[in-house]
C-alpha positions as CSV (number, residue, x, y, z in Angstrom):
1,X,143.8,155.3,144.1
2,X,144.4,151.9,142.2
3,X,143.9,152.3,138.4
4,X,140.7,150.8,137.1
5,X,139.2,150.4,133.5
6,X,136.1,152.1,133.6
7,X,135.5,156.1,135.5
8,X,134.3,155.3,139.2
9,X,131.6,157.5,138.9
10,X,128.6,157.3,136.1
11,X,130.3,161.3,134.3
12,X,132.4,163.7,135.3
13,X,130.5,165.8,136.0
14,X,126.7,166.0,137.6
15,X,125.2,168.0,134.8
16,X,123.4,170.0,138.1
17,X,123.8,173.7,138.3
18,X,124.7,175.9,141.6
19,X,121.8,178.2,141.9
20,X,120.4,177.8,144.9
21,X,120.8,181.1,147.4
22,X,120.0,181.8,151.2
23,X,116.3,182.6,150.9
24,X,115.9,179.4,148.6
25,X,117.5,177.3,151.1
26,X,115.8,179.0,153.8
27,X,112.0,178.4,151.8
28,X,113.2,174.7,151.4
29,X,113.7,174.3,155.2
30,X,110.4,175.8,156.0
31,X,108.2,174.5,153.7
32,X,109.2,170.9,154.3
33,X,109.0,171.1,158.1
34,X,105.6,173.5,158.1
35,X,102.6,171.4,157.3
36,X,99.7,169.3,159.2
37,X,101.6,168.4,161.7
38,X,101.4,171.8,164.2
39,X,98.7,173.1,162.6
40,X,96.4,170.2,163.8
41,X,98.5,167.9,165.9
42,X,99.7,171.0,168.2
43,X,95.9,171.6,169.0
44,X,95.4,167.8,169.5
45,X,98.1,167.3,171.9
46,X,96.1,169.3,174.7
47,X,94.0,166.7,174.5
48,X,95.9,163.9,173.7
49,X,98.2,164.2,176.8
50,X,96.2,165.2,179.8
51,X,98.5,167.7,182.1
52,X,101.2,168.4,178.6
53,X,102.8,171.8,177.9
54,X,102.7,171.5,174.2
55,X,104.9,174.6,173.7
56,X,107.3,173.5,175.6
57,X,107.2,169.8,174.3
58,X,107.9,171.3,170.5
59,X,110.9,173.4,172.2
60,X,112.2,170.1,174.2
61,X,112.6,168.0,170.5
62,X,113.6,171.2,168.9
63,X,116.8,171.1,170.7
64,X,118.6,167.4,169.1
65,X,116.4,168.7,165.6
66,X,118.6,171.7,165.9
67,X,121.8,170.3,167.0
68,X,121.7,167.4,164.0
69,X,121.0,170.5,161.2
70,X,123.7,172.1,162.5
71,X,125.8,168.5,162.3
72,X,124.2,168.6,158.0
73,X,125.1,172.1,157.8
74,X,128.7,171.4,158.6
75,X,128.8,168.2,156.7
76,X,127.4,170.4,153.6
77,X,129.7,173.1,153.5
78,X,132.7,170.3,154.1
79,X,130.8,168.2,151.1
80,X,128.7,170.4,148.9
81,X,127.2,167.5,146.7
82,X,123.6,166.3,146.0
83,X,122.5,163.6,148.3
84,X,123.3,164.5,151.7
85,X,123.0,162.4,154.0
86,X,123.6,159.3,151.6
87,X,127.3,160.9,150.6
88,X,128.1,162.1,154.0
89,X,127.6,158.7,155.6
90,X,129.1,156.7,152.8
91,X,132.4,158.8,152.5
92,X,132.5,159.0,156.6
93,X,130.8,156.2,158.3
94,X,130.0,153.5,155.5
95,X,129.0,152.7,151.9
96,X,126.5,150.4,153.0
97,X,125.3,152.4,156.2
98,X,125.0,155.2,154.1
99,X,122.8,153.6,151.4
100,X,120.9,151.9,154.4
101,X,120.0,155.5,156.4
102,X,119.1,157.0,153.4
103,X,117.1,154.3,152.0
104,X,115.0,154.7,155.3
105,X,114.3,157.9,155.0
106,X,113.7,157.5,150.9
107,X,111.1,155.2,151.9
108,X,109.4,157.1,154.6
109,X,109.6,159.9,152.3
110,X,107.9,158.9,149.6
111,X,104.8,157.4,151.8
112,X,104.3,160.3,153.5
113,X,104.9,161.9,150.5
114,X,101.3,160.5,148.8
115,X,99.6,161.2,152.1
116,X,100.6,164.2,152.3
117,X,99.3,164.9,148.8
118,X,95.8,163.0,149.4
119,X,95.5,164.8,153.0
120,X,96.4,168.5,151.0
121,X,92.8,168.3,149.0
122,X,90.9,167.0,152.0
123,X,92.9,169.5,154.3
124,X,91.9,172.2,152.1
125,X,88.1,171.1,152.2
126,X,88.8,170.6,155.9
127,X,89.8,174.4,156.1
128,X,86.8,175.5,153.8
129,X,84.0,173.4,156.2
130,X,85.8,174.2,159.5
131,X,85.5,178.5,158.4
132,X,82.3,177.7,157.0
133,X,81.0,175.9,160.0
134,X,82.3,178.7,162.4
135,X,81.2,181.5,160.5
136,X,78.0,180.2,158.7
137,X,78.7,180.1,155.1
138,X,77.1,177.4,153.4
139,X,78.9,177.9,150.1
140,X,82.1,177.3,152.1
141,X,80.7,174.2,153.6
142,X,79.1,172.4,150.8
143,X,82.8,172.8,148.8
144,X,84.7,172.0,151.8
145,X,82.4,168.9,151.6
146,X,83.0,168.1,148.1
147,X,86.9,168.5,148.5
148,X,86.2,166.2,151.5
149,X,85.0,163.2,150.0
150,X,87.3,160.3,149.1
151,X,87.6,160.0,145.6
152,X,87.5,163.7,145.4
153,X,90.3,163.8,147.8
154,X,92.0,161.2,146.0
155,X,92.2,163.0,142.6
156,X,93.4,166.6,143.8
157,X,96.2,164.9,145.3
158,X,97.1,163.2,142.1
159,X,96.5,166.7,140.5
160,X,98.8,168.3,143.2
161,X,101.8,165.4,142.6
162,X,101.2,166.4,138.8
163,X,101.7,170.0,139.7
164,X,104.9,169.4,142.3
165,X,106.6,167.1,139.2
166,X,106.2,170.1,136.5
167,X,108.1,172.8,139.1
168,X,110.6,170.2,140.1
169,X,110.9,168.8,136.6
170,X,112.1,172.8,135.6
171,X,116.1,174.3,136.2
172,X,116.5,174.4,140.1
173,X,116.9,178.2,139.8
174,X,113.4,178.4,138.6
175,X,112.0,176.1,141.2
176,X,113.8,178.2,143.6
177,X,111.6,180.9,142.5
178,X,108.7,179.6,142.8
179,X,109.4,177.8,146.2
180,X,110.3,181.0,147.5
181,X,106.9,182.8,146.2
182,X,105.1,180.3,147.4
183,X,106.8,180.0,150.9
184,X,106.1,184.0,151.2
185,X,102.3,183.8,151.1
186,X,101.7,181.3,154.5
187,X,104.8,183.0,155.9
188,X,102.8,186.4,156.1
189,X,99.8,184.3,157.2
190,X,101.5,182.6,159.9
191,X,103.0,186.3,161.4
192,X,99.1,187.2,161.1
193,X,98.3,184.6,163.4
194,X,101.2,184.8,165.9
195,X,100.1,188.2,166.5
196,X,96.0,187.0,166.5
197,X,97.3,184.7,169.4
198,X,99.6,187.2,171.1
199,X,97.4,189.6,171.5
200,X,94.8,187.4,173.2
201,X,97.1,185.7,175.2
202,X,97.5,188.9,176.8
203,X,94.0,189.8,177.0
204,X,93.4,186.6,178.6
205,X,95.7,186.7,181.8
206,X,93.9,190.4,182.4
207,X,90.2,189.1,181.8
208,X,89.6,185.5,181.6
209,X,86.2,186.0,179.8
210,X,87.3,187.5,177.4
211,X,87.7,184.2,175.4
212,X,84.3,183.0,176.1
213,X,82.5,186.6,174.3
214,X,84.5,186.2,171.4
215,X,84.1,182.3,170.8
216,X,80.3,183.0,171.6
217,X,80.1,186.2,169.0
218,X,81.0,184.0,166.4
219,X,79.8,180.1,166.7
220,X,76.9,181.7,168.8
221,X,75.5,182.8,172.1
222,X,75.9,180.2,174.5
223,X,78.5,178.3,172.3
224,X,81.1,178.4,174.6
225,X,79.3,176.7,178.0
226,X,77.7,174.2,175.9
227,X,81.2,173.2,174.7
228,X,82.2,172.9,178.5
229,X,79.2,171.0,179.4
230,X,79.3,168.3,177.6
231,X,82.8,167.5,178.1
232,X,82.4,168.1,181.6
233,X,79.9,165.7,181.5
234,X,81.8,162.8,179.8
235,X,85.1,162.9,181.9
236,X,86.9,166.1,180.7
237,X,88.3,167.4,184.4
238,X,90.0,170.9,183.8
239,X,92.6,170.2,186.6
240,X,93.6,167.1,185.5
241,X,93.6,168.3,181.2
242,X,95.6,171.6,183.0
243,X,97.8,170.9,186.0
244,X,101.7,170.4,183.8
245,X,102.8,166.8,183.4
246,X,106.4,165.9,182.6
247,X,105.5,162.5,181.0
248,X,102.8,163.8,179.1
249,X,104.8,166.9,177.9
250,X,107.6,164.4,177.0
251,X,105.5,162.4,175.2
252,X,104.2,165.5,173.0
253,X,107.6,165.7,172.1
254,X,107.8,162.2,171.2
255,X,105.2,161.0,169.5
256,X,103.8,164.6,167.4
257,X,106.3,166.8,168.1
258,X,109.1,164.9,165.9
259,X,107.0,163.4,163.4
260,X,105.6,167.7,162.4
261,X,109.6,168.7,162.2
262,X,110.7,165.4,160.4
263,X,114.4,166.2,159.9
264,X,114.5,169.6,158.5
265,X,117.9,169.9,157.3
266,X,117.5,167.2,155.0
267,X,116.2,168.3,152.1
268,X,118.5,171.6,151.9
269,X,121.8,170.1,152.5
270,X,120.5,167.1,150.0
271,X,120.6,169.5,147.6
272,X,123.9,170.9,148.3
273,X,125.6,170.5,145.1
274,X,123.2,172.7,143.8
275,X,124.4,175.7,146.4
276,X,125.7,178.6,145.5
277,X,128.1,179.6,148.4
278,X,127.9,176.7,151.0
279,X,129.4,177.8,153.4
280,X,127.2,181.1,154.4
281,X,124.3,179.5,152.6
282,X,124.0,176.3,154.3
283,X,124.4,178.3,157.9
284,X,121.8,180.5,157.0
285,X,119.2,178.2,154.9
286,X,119.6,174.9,156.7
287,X,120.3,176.2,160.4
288,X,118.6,179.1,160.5
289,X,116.0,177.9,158.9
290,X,115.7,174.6,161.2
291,X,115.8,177.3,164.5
292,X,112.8,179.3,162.7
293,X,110.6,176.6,163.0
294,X,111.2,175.7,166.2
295,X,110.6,178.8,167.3
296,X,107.3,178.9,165.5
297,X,106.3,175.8,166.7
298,X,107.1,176.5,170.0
299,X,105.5,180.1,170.1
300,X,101.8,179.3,168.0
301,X,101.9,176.5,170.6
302,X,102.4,178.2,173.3
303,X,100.6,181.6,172.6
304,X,97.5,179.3,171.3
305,X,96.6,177.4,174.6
306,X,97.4,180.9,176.2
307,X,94.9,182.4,175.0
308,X,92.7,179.8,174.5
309,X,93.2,177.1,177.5
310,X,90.8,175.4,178.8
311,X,88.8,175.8,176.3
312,X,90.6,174.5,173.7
313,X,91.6,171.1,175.2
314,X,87.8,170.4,175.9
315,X,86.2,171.2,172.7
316,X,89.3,168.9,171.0
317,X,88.2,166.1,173.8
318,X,84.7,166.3,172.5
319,X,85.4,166.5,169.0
320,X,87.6,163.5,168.5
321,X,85.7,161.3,171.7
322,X,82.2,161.6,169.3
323,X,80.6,164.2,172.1
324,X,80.5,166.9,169.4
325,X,76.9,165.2,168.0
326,X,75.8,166.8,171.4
327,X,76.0,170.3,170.8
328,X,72.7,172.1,170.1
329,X,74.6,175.8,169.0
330,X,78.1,174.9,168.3
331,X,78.9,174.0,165.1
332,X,81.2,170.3,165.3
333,X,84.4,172.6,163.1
334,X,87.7,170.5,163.3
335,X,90.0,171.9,165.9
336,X,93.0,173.7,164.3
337,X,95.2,176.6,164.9
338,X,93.6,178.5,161.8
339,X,89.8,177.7,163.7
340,X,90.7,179.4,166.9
341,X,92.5,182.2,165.7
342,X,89.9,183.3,163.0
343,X,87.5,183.1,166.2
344,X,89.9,185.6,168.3
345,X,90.0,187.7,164.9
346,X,86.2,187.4,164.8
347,X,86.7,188.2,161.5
348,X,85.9,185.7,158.5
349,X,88.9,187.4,156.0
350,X,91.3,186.8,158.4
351,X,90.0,183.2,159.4
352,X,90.2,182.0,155.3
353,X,94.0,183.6,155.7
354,X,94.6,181.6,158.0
355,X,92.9,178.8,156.4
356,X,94.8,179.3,153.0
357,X,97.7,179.7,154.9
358,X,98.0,176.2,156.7
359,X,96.7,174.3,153.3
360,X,99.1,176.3,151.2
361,X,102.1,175.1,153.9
362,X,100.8,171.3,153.3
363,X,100.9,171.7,149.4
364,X,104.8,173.7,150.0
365,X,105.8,170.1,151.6
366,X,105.4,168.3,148.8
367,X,108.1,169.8,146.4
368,X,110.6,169.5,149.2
369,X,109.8,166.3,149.4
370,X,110.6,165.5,145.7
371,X,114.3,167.7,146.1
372,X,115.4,165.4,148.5
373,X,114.4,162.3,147.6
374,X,115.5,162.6,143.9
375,X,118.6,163.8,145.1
376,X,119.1,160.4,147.4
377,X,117.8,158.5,144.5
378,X,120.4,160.5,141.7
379,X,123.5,160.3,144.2
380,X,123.0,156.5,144.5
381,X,122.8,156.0,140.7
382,X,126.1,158.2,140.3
383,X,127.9,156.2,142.6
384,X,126.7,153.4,140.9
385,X,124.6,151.6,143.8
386,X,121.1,152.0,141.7
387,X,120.6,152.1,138.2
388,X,122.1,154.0,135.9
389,X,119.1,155.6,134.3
390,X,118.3,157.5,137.5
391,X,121.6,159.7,137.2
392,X,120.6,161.2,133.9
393,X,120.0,164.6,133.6
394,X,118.0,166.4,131.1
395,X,120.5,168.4,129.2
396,X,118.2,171.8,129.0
397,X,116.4,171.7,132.3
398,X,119.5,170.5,134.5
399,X,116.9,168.6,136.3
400,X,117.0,164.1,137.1
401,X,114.0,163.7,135.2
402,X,113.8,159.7,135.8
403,X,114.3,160.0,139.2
404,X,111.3,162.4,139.8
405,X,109.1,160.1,137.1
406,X,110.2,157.3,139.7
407,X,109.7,159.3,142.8
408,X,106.1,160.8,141.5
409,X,104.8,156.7,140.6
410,X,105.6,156.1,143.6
411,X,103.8,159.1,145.5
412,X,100.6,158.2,143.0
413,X,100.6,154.7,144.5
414,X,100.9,156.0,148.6
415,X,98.0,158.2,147.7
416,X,96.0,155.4,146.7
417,X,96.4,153.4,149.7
418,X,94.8,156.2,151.5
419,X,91.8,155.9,149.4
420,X,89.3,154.8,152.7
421,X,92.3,155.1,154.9
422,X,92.7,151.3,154.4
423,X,96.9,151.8,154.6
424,X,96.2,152.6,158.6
425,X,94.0,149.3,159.3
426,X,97.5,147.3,158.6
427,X,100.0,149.8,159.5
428,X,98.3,151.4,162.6
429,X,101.3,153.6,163.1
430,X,102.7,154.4,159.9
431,X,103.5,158.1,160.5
432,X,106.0,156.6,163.6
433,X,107.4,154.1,160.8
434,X,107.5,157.2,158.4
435,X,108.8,159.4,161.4
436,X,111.2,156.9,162.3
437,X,113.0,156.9,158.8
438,X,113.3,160.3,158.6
439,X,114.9,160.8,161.5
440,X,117.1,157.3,161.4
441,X,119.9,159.1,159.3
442,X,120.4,161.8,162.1
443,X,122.0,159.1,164.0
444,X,124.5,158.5,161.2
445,X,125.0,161.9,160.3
446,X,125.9,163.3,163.6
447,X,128.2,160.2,164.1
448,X,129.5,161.1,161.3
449,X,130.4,165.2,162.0
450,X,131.8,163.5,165.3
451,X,134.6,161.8,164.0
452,X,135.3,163.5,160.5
453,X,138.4,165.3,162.2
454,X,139.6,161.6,162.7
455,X,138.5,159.7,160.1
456,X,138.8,161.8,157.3
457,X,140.9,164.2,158.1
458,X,141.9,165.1,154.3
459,X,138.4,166.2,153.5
460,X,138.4,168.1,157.4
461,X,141.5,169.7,156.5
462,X,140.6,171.6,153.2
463,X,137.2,172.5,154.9
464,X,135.9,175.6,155.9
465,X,135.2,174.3,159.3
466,X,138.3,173.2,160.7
467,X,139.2,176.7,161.6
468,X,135.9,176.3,163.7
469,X,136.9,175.3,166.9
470,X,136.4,175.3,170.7
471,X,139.3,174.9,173.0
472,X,140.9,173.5,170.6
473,X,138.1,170.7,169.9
474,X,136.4,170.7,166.3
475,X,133.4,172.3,166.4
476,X,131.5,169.4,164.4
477,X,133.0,166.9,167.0
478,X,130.7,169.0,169.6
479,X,127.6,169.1,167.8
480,X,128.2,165.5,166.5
481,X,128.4,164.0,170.0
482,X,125.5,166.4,171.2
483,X,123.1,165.8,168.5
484,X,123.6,161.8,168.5
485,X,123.1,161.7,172.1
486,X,120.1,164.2,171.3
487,X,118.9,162.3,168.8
488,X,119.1,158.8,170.1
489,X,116.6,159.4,173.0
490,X,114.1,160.9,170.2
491,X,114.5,157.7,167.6
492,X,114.5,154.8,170.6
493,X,111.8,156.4,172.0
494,X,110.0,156.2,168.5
495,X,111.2,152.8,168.0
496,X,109.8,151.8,171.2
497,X,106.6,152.9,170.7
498,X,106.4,150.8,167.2
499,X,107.8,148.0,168.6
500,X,105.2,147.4,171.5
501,X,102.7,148.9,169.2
502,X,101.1,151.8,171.7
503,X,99.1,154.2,171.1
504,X,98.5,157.4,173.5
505,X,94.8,158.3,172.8
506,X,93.7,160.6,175.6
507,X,94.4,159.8,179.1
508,X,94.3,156.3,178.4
509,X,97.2,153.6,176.2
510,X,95.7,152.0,173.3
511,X,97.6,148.5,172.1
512,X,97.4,147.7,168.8
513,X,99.9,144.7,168.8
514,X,102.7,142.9,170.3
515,X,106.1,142.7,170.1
516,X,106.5,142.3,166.8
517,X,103.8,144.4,165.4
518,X,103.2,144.7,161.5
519,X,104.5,148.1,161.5
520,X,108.1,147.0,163.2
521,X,107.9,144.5,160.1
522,X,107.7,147.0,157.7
523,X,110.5,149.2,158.9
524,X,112.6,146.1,159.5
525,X,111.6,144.9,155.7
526,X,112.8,148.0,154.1
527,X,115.8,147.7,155.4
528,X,116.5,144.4,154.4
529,X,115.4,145.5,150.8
530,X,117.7,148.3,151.0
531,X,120.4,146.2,151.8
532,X,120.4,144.0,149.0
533,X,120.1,146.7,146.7
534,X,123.4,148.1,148.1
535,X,125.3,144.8,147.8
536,X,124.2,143.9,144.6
537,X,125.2,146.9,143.2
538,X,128.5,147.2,145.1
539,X,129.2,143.3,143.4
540,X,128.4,144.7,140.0
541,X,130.8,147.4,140.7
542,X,133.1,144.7,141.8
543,X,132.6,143.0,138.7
544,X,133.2,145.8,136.9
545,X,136.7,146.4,137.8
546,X,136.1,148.9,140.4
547,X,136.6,148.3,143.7
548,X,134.1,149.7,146.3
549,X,136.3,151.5,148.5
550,X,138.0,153.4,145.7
551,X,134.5,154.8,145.0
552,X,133.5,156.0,148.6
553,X,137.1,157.1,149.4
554,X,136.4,159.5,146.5
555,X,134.3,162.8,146.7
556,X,131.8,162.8,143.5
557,X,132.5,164.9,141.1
558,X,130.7,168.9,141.4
C-alpha cells in the first residue's frame, strides 16, 4: 500500500457493535421480504394471468432469489462489514460498479420505502373494511374507511416512518429485539393460515362444495353463485382462467413474483459488520431465511387456489374489472389471502388474525428497509464516496443517526407522492423500476462470488469458505455462475417489460409507452446521478492524497 497523508478510511474503527444473532438475522430476512406483495398480488395473479400456477410461479423465481442469498451469504462471512453489496462489489468487481448497484437499489429502496409506509395505514383500513364487509361489522367498516381515506392514509404512514426511525435510531441489539418480537406475532399468524388453507385444500379434492357452504355461511346464502354469475357473464371462462399456462405462470414469476421477494438477503448481509458469528449466522439468518420465504410463498399460494379455485380467480376478475357493483348479497371485500382464509375459518377471530397478521408484516418491512439502506448510505461515507457527515455514529446508541434522518426525509417525501396516487400517472410502472433496483446488484454480487477465488484470492484464502468446495471447484464460484445466469433472465425480463412499457392486466397487454418510456428514464437517470456522485467523490479523494485503488484494495476497518 503506498503511504498517504491522511487515513484511507473516515476512523478506525466503525463505532458499530456485533450484536446481531441467528434469530435477528433470520426476523430481518422475513420481515423485509413478507409484506403486500403475496398477501394481495398472490391472489391477483389468478386473475391477472389466465391459465398461471401461481404456486409454482413463486417457486420458479425462488430458485435464482435463493441461489444469489446464498452468493451474499458467502460474500458476508468472507467480508463481515456494513454495506454489503456496496463493499462486496467495490473490493471485488469495482469501486464505481459497486457504488452504481447499490445506488440502484438505495433508490428503489427508499421509494418503495414511503409507499410502503402510506400503503401500511390504508392496508390496515383495507384489512379492517374487507373483515368487516365479510363478516358484517359496521364498526370495522366505518374505521377501515377512515384509515382508508387519503390524507388519513397519508399521516399514519408519516406516524409509522416516525415510529421505524425511533427503533432503528436505538443500539442494534435493542432493535434486534424488537424486530424479533414483532416478526413472532404474523409468524404465528401466517402458520394459522397455512393450516386454514391446508386443511381445505383437502376437503376440497374429496367434496368440491364444500367451498361454496362455507363462502355462503359467511358473506350469505347465495353469495357464492352470484359471484360466479356475474363473471360468467362478463368473460370470466373457468377453462380458460384454469387449464395451466407456461407463459402466464412465467410471467407470475416475472412481473409479481420478484417484485414480493425483492432481494432478501440484502438487508442481513448489509448489516454484517454488526454480526455476531458470520459464519453460522449469515448461513442460518440470510439463507435460511431467504428458503423460508419461498417456501411460504410457494405453499399459501398453492394451498390457497387449492382450496379455493375457481372461485377465487372469478371473484378477483370481478372485483378489479368494476363487476363487483353487480352483486346483490356479496359484499365487494378486496381479495386477499387473509379474506379467504377467515371465510374457510368461518370464524371472525381468526379472520382479524389473519388480518393483523398481513398489516403487521407490511409495517415489519419498513425497519428493514431503514437497516439496509443506512448501512449502503454509512459504508459509502466511510469509504469516502459521500459525505462525511453520514458515517457518524452516535457515541451512546452505536447507531448512523444522519444517515437514518436522511433516509427517513426521504421516505416522508415518497409517501407524499402517493398522496392521490399521482406518482403512478408518470411512473406507470414504478414497482418494476423499484423492483428492478433491488434486484440490479444480484447481478454484481453473484459475479462477484464467481471470481473471488481469482481475483482476490487474499481475502478467499483467509475465509471460511475456501475449504468449501466441490470437486475441487470453490463453492462460491458455483453459486456465483448459477445465480447470475439465474438472475439475469429475472432482471432482463424486468427490464424488458419497462422498456417497452407493458402492462399484463388480465388476459389482455396494456401499453403505456414506447420505447423509451418515462419509467426507463428514471431508472436510467438515477444511475447517471449515481455515477457522478461516485466520481466526484473518488477526485476528492484523489485530491486528497489518496489514491482510489488503495481504498478499495483495502477491507474497512470492523
Amino acid at each position: 500500500m503506498s503511504e498517504v497523508k491522511i487515513p484511507l478510511f473516515e476512523r478506525k474503527a466503525t463505532g458499530l457493535v456485533r450484536e446481531i444473532g441467528p434469530l435477528g438475522l433470520l426476523a430481518i430476512t422475513m420481515s423485509y421480504a413478507i409484506g403486500a406483495g403475496i398477501n394481495m398480488l398472490s391472489v391477483k395473479n389468478g386473475y391477472l394471468y389466465p391459465g398461471s400456477n401461481v404456486g409454482l410461479g413463486f417457486l420458479i423465481a425462488g430458485i435464482p432469489v435463493t441461489l444469489v442469498a446464498v452468493c451474499y451469504a458467502l460474500l458476508a462471512i468472507t467480508i463481515p462489514r456494513s454495506g454489503g453489496a456496496y463493499v462486496f462489489i467495490s473490493r471485488i468487481v469495482s469501486p464505481t460498479w459497486g457504488f452504481l448497484a447499490s445506488w440502484a437499489s438505495w433508490v428503489g429502496g427508499w421509494l418503495l420505502m414511503g409507499i410502503v409506509a402510506y400503503y401500511d395505514g390504508f392496508f390496515w383500513g383495507l384489512m379492517m373494511w374487507t373483515i368487516g364487509l365479510a363478516f358484517h361489522n359496521q364498526p370495522f367498516i366505518n374505521t377501515g374507511l377512515w384509515m382508508m381515506k387519503p390524507i388519513n392514509s397519508f399521516w399514519i404512514g408519516v406516524i409509522v416512518l416516525i415510529i421505524a426511525l425511533i427503533i432503528c435510531s436505538l443500539r442494534i441489539g435493542i432493535v434486534i429485539r424488537i424486530l424479533e418480537a414483532l416478526w413472532l406475532i404474523p409468524v404465528i399468524g401466517s402458520i394459522i393460515m397455512l393450516a386454514a388453507y391446508g386443511m381445505h385444500w383437502g376437503l376440497a379434492s374429496a367434496n368440491p362444495a364444500a367451498f361454496k357452504a362455507k363462502w355462503d355461511a359467511v358473506m350469505g346464502a347465495g353469495s357464492y353463485d352470484e359471484v360466479m354469475k356475474v363473471a360468467l357473464s362478463h368473460g370470466f371462462d373457468v377453462k380458460t382462467w384454469t387449464t395451466f399456462s407456461w407463459s402466464s405462470t412465467w410471467l407470475v414469476g416475472t412481473y409479481s413474483a420478484m417484485f414480493a421477494y425483492g432481494s432478501p438477503a440484502t438487508p442481513p448481509t448489509a448489516v454484517a459488520g454488526e454480526v455476531k458469528t458470520p459464519t453460522k449466522t449469515q448461513l442460518w439468518g440470510t439463507v435460511i431465511g431467504t428458503i423460508l420465504v419461498v417456501i411460504y410463498y410457494t405453499l399459501v399460494s398453492a394451498l390457497a387456489f387449492g382450496a379455493c379455485d375457481p372461485f377465487i380467480r372469478a371473484y378477483t376478475f370481478n372485483f378489479y374489472e368494476g363487476y363487483a357493483k353487480e352483486y346483490t348479497i356479496t359484499p365487494a371485500a378486496l381479495p386477499c389471502l387473509p379474506l379467504f382464509a377467515g371465510i374457510l375459518s368461518g370464524n371472525m377471530t381468526l379472520a382479524i388474525v389473519f388480518a393483523v397478521s398481513a398489516a403487521v408484516w407490511l409495517f415489519n418491512v419498513i425497519p428493514t428497509f431503514f437497516l439496509y439502506l443506512t448501512r449502503f448510505i454509512f459504508a459509502w461515507a466511510f469509504d469516502r464516496t459521500f459525505p462525511r457527515i453520514f458515517a457518524e455514529v452516535h457515541p451512546t446508541l452505536r447507531s448512523p443517526i444522519y444517515a437514518n434522518i436522511l433516509v427517513f426525509i426521504l421516505a416522508v417525501i415518497a409517501c407524499g407522492m402517493c398522496w392521490g396516487w399521482w406518482i403512478y400517472k408518470v411512473f406507470v410502472l414504478l414497482d418494476q423500476v423499484a423492483c428492478l433496483g433491488w434486484v440490479f446488484p444480484d447481478l454484481f454480487v453473484a459475479l462477484a462470488a464467481a471470481v473471488l477465488p481469482l481475483v482476490r484470492r487474499d481475502l478467499y484464502k483467509t475465509s471460511p469458505i475456501s475449504a468449501w468446495e466441490i470437486a475441487g471447484i470453490p463453492i462460491c464460484t458455483i453459486f456465483g455462475i448459477l445465480g447470475f445466469f439465474g438472475i439475469s433472465m429475472f432482471v432482463f425480463a424486468i427490464f424488458g417489460l419497462i422498456s417497452t412499457g407493458s402492462v399484463p392486466f388480465g388476459p389482455k397487454i396494456v401499453k403505456s409507452g414506447g420505447v423509451l418510456t418515462a419509467d426507463l428514464l428514471f431508472f436510467i437517470a438515477s444511475l447517471t446521478i449515481g455515477l457522478v456522485i461516485s466520481l466526484i467523490y473518488q477526485y476528492k479523494a484523489a485530491k486528497e492524497g489518496i489514491p482510489v485503488s488503495d481504498i478499495f484494495r483495502e477491507i474497512p476497518p470492523a
